[in-house]
N, C-alpha and C positions, 0 to 999 in steps of 0.2 A: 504493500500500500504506500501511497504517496505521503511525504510528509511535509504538511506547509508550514509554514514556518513566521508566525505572523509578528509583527513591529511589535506589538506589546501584547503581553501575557495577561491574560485577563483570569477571571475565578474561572473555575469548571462547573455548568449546572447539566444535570439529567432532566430528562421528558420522558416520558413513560406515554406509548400508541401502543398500536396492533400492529405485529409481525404480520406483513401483507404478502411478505415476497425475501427469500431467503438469502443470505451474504452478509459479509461485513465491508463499509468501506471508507476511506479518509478523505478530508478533502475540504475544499473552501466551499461556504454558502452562494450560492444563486440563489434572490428572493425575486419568485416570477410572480405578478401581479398585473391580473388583467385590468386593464384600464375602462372605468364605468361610459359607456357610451350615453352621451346628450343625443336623445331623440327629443326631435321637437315637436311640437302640435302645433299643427297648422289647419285652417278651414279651407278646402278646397271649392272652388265654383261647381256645377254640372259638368258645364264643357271641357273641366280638365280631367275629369275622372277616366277616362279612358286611357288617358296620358299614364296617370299614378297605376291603373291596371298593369300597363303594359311596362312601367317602371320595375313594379313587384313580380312579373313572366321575366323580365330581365335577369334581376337578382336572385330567380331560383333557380334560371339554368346556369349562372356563375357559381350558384353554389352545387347545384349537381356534377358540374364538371368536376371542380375543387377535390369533393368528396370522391369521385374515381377515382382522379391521381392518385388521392391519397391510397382509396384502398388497393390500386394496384402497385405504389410502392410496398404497401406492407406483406400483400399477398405475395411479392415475389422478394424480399427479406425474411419474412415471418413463416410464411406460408397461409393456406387459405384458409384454414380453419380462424386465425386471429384476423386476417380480413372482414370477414363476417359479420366483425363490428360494425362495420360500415354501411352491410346492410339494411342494419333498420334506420342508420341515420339517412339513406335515398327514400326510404317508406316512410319513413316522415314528413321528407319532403313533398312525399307524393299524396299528403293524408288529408282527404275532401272534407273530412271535417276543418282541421288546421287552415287549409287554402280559403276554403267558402266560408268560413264564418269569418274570416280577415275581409274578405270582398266584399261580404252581406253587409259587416260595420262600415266600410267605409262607402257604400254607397247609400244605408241609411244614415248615418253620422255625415257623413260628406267631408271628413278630418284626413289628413295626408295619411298615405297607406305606412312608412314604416311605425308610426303613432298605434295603428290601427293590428298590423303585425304583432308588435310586444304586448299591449293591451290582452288578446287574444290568447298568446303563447302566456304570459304572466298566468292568466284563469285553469289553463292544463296545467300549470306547473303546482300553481296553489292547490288544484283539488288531489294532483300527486303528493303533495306536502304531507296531506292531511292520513297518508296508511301508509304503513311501516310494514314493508317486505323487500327484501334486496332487489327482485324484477321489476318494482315499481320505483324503487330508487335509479335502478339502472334507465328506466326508460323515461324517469323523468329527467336524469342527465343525457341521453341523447336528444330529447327535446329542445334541452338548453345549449347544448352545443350548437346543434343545430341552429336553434333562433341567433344565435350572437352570430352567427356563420352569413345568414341572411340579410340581419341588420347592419352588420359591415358592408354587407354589399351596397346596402342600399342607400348606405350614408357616403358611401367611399373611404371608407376609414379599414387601414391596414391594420390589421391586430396583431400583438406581441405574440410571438414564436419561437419556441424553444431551439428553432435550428438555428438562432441569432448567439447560441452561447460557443462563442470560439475553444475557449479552456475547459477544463476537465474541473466539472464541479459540481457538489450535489445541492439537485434541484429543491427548493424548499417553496412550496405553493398554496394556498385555502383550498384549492381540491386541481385536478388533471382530470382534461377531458380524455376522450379517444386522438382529439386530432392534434391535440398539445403533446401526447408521446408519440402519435403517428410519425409527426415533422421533426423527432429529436434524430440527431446523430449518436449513434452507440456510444462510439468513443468521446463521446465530450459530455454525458452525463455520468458519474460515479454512482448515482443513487438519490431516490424521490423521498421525498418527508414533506406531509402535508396535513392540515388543520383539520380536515374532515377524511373522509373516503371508507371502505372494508376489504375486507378477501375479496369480497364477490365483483367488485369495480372494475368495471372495463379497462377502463388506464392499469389497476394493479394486472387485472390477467394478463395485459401486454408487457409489463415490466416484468413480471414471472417471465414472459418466453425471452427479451431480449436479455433475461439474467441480469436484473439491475436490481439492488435490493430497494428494500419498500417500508416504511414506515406511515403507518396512515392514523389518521383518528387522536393528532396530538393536539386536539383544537384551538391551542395558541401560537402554536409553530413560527407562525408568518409575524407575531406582535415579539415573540421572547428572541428572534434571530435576527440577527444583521448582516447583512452585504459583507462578505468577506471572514466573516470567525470561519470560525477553526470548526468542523464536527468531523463527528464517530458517528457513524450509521453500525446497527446492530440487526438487520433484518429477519434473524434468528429470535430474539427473547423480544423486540419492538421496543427496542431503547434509541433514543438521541442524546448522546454524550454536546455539550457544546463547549466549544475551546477545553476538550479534553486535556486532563494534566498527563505529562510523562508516565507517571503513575498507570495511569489508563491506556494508555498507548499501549506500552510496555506489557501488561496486561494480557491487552485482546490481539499482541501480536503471536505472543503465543499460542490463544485459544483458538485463533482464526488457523494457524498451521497444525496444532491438535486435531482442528476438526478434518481438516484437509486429509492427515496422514486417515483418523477415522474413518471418514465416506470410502474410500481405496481401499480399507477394511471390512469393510461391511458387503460395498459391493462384491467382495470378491464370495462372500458366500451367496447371490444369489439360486445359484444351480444348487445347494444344498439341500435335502429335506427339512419340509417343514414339522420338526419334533422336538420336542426338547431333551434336554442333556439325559434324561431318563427313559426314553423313546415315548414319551407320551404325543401323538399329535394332536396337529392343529392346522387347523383352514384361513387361508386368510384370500379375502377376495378383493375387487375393486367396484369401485365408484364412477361412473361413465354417465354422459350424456349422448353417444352414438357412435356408431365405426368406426370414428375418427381418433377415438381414443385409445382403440384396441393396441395399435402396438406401443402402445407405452404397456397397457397391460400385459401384455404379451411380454416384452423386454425383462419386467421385475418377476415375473414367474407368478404374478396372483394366479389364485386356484381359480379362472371362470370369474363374472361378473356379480358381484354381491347386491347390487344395486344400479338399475339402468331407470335414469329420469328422463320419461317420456315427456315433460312437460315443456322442455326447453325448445322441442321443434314445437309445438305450439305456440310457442311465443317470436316465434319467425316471423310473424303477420298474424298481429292480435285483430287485424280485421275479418281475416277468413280460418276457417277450419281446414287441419290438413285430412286430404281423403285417405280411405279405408287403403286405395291402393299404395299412396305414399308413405302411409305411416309403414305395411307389410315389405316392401322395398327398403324402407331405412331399418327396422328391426330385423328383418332378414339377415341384412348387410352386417347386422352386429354378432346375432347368433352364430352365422357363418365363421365370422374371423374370431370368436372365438377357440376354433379348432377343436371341438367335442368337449369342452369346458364349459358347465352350469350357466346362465344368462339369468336370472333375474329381475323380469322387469316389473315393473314398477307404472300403476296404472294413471292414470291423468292427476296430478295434485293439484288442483288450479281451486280459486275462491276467492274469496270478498280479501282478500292480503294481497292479489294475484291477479287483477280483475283482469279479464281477458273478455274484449269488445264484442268479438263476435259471441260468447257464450251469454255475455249477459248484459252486456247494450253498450254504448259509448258514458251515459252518465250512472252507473250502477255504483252505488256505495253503501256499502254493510256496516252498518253501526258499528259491529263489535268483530269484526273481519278474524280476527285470531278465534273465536267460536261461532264462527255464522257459518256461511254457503260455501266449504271447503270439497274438497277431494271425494273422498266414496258420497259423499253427499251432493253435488253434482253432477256426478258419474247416475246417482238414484233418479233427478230429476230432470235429467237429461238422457233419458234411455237411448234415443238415435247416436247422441256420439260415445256414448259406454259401448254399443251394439257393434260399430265401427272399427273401437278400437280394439275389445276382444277380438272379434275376426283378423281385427290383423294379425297380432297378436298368436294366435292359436295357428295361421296359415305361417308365420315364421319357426314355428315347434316342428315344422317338419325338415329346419336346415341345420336342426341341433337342438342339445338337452337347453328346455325353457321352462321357467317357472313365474306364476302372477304373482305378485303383492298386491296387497290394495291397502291402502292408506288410511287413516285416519277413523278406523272401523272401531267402535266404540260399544258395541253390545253384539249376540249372537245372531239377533234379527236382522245385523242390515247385510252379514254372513252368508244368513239365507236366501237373503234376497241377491247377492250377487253370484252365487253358488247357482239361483234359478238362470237369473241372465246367461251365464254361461253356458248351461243346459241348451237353453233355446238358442243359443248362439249357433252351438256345435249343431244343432236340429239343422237351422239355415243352412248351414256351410253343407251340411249332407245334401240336401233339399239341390243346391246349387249346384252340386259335382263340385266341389274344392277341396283339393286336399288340404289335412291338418294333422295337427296330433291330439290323438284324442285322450292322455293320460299327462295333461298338465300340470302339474301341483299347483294347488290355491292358497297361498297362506295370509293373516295378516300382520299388516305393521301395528306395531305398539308402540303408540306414543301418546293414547287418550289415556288419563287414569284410571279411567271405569274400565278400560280392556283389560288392565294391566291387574285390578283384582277379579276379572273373571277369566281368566286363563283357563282355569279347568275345563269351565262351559265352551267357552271358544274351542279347546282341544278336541272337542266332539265334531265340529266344522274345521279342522283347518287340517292343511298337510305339515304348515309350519310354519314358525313366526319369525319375524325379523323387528328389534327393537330400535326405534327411533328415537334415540337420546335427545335429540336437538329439543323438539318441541314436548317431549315429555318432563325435560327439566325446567321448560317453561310455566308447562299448566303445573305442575306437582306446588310451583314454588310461587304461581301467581305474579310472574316474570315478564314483559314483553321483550324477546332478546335483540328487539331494534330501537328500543327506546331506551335514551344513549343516558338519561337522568337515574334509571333507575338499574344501568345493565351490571352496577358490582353484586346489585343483588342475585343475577345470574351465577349459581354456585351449585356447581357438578357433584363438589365434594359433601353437602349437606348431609348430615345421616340420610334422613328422610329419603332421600334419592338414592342415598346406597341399600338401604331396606327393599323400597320398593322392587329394583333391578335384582336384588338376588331375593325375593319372593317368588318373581316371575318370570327367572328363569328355574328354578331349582320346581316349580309349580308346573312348567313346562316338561323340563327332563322326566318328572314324575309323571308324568302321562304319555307320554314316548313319542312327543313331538319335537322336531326339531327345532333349534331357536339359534339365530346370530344377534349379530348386532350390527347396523349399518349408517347408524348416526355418527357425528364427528368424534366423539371421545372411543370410538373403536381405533382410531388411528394414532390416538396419542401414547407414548413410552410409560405415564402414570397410570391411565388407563387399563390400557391392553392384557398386561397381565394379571388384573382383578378378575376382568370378565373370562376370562380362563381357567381362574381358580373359581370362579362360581360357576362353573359347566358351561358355559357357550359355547356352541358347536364352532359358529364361524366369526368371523371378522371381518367387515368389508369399509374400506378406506380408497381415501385419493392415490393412484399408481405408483404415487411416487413416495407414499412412505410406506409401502410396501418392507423393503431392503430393510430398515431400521427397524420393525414390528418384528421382523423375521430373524432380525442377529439378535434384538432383544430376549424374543422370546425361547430361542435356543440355549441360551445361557440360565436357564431354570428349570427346574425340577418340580414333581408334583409334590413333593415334601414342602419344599420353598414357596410353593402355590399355598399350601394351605395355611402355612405359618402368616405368608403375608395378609389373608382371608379376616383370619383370629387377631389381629394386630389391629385391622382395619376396624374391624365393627366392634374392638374394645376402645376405641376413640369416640369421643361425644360432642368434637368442635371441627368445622373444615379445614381450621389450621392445621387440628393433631392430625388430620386424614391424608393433607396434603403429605405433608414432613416425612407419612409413611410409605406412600405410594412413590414420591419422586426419592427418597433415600434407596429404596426395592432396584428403581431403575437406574438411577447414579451409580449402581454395586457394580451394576453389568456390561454399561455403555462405553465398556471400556476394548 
């Protein structure tokens, strides 16, 4: 790493974000700061309005051009998968609501169109404001990229660009769009740290592939940093060192080649079985949203897909629905390259957190969206696209071993009721001459608390279940995990959440279903070896920390499983649970 070396030595303070994107790196501050555009209001005559029409047709093919370039620079940098970004930002562009109700205002209003533009875009963004889910976060940042995109056009104002930074420095921002890391040069950004953002941020997943590490969610970043200090980017633990001392330096020059020598370590057992030092095995699978993911799965040796979310091609064009044949063509494509390895998928998770236009109109808004019009509850009351995507679904079972999940399945009734749907699915598809496969497994996801103490009931319906940590430590704990005021109260380690999880798996075992786990804390090193010692059959996690779950959990024993078990739930605060579980895995990561 570089070392700057600046005129005068200032304190050293820490920031404390979210780990968005992995590396450690040094280097001087860039503070990028978009500059507030003055739109003005102006009342236009009649006769000129055709004029302003044709202003605003102007400004969108400048910005539709714009937006190609871009994405076919990154598709042929990145590749097309991280392109893709780019795609909803042209269907935005293209979006007859956004267009016609800018035209409607200004030719009721009769006020100059870019006035009439931001006005418009301002209303989408606020009523995105108002639900907290990372899809709607994300689509309400490509809205606003989009609009500032437009309104430059149309004011003629060049907007600040990361490809303006000559030197090697790390970027520090209030948030990054898509097209603010589209336009960076590799070599001249070290590393992003910004006020707001998440994991799931389009800007982060692009820093993820150009390998830039990421700090997000330090929501003063841009007020506590100045042009030119000194920082320590930590994209591993989500720390910002500023004008780090020698001390610190010194420090993480070590840890950052520790870890270096480690990864070279770990990797080299991928090809090893997955067992631990006693031959006990274990499964560990992967986290996928389509084909495109397979050879990274593939690469780390997951057993098969643990989790495939169909929901993200629906979210391709929230205006229209994708058909029975394109969904059968993209799950196909997945099961295939799986190579005779389990697939998992995972049936429509969409709802009032998630709202998707064409399911439930362009103005739909559910009071209480984290309990309202969710996943298998949609799926119920929308029989045509449940009907849809089983079929496809069951017509990809015959290109390899597939199994259903349904989500959000909360009592044995709604079990049955999608146990029927399938029934009559598979009726159709005979009825039609289609092949399929007719021995599916149906299991469900647990992540409502009412599933999670009827297990046993459920076990009469199901082939087998897969545990949703994400949102069952949300309900357990009366948590919203996007609502940033209250997210320390987000706590995995809670007894209460450790009870519940080894109730309902050891409830599970006892009735001879099978159960994993495919929420985010299956992937973590604290984690992972709990839910092993409490009998989890599987594990399914992002591709890539595959390799670490695997040297981890090779280094233990089922003696050592059960000591750490008994250690755990003699603990009565999250602190002592923590201390236990990351001391377990500190022994080993060696």
């Amino acid at each position: 790493m570089p070392e700057p070396t600046p005129a005068e030595k200032k304190p050293e303070r820490r920031l404390v974000g979210v780990a968005a994107a992995p590396g450690v790196a040094h280097g001087l501050a860039f503070v990028f700061l978009h500059k507030s555009l003055d739109v003005p209001q102006y009342a236009v005559s009649e006769s000129a309005l055709a004029a302003e029409e044709h202003r605003f047709s102007e400004a969108l093919i400048a910005s539709r051009r714009q937006i190609s370039l871009l994405r076919d620079k990154v598709a042929s940098e990145l590749g097309e998968k991280e392109a893709e970004i780019f795609d909803s930002h042209l269907m935005t562009l293209d979006d007859p609501a956004l267009v016609g109700e800018t035209l409607k205002m200004l030719h009721a209003e009769r006020l100059n169109i870019e006035h009439c533009f931001r006005f418009v875009t301002r209303k989408y963004l606020g009523f995105f404001g108002r639900l907290e889910d990372s899809f709607v976060r994300e689509r309400a940042a490509d809205v606003r990229d989009v609009a500032k995109r437009v309104l430059d056009n149309l004011l003629g104002m060049h907007g600040a660009s990361l490809s303006e930074i000559a030197d090697r420095h790390i970027v520090v921002a209030a948030d990054l769009s898509p097209s603010d890391t589209a336009s960076i040069r590799k070599d001249s950004v070290l590393a992003f740290v910004t006020d707001s953002g998440n994991r799931t941020s389009h800007a982060v997943i692009m820093s993820r592939s150009l390998r830039i590490p990421a700090v997000v969610g330090l929501l003063e970043a841009t007020s506590l940093i100045r042009p030119d200090d000194d920082l320590l980017v930590d994209g591993y633990e989500g720390v910002v060192y500023v004008n780090p001392s020698e001390e610190t330096l010194w420090s993480y020059g070590r840890v950052e080649n520790a870890r270096s020598v480690f990864r070279q370590k770990m990797l080299g057992e991928t090809d090893l079985p997955n067992v631990t030092a006693d031959g006990l095995p274990f499964v560990l699978s992967a986290n996928v949203n389509g084909a495109d993911e397979m050879p990274a799965v593939l690469s780390c040796r997951a057993q098969g897909v643990g989790l495939y979310r169909t929901e993200e091609f629906f979210f391709k064009d929230t205006r229209h629905l994708p058909s029975e044949e394109e969904q059968y063509a993209r799950y196909a494509a997945t099961v295939a390259a799986a190579g005779g390895e389990p697939v998992v998928i995972r049936t429509l998770d969409v709802g009032g957190d998630k709202p998707h236009e064409a399911l439930f109109g362009a103005n739909f808004k559910d009071p209480n969206p984290f309990m309202g019009l969710r996943a298998v509850r949609v799926c119920l009351e929308r029989p045509e696209v449940f009907r849809a995507q089983l079929r496809a679904i069951l017509r990809a079972g015959t290109s390899g071993p597939v199994k259903i999940l349904v989500p959000m399945i909360a009592s044995a009734e709604e079990m049955l009721q999608v146990r029927a749907f399938m029934e009559e699915t598979k009726a159709e598809l005979r009825r039609d001459g289609l092949a399929f496969s007719e021995n599916i497994p149906l299991g469900a996801m647990l992540e409502v608390p009412s599933a999670t103490l009827c297990v046993d009931i459920l076990a009469r319906h199901c082939d087998f279940f897969s545990i949703g940590t994400n949102d069952l430590v949300q309900y357990l704990l009366a948590v919203d995990r996007g609502n940033g005021r209250i997210a320390h109260l987000y706590e995995p380690c809670n007894p209460a959440i450790l009870r519940v999880l080894r109730d309902t798996i050891h409830t599970a075992k006892r009735h001879g279903v099978p159960i994993g786990v495919c929420g985010e804390l299956a992937g973590t090193r604290t984690f992972a070896p709990l839910f092993l010692a409490l009998g989890a059959d599987s594990l399914s996690m992002t591709p890539a920390l595959v390799p670490e779950i695997r040297y981890l959990l090779r280094r233990t024993t089922r003696a050592a499983l059960d000591e750490l078990a008994g250690r755990v739930f003699s603990e009565t605060s999250p602190r002592g649970i923590k201390a236990v579980l990351h001391a377990f895995a500190s022994e080993r990561m060696v």
